[in-house]
NUDO-106852 format. One record per residue (C-alpha): z, x, y; residue number from 1. Coordinates in nm, 3 decimals. Layout:
BEGIN
((Z,X,Y),NUM) ...
REM end
This chain:
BEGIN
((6.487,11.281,8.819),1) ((6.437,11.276,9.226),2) ((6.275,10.918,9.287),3) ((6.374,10.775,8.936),4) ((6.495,10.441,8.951),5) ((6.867,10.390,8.766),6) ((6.900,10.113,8.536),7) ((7.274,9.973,8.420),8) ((7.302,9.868,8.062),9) ((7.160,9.544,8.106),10) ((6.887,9.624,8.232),11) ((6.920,9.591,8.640),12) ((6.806,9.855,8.821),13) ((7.106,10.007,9.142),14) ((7.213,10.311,9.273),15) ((7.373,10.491,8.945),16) ((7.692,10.433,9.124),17) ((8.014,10.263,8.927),18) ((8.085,9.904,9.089),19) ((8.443,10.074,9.194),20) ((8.273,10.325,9.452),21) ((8.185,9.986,9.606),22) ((8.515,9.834,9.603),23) ((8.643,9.775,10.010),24) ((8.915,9.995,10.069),25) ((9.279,9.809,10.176),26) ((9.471,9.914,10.499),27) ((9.791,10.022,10.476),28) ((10.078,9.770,10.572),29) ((10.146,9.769,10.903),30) ((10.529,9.812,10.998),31) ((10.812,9.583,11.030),32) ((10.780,9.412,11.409),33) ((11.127,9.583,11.480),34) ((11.001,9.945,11.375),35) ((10.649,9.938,11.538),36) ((10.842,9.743,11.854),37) ((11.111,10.015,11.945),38) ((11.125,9.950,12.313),39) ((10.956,9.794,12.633),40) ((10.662,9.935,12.670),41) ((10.576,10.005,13.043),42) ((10.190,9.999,13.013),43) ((9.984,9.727,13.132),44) ((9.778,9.558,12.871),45) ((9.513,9.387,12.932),46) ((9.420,9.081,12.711),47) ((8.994,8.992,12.701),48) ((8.913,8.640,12.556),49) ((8.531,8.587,12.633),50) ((8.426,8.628,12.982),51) ((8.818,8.636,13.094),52) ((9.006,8.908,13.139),53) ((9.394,8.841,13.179),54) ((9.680,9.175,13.255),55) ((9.968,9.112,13.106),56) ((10.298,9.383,13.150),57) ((10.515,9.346,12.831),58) 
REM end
């Protein structure tokens, strides 16, 4: 069957694949501002909007 084209039941031809194998997969949550924020950091981010580039220390 190498080449066969794969018809669902009405008729329209795909990939033989169930629509969930499509289905995007979610992210998990991220966490709480005070758990991912645990302290200052001391590394200098740098912040690119366009053709500007702006360093920011948090």
């Amino acid at each position: 069957m190498i080449g066969a084209e794969v018809r669902d039941s009405c008729g329209s031809s795909g990939t033989g694949e169930t629509p969930q194998a499509f289905t995007p997969r979610r992210l998990t949550a991220r966490p709480a501002e005070s758990e991912h924020l645990e302290g200052k950091s001391t590394t200098t981010h740098y912040l690119v909007n366009r053709n500007k580039v702006w360093e920011n220390s948090l």
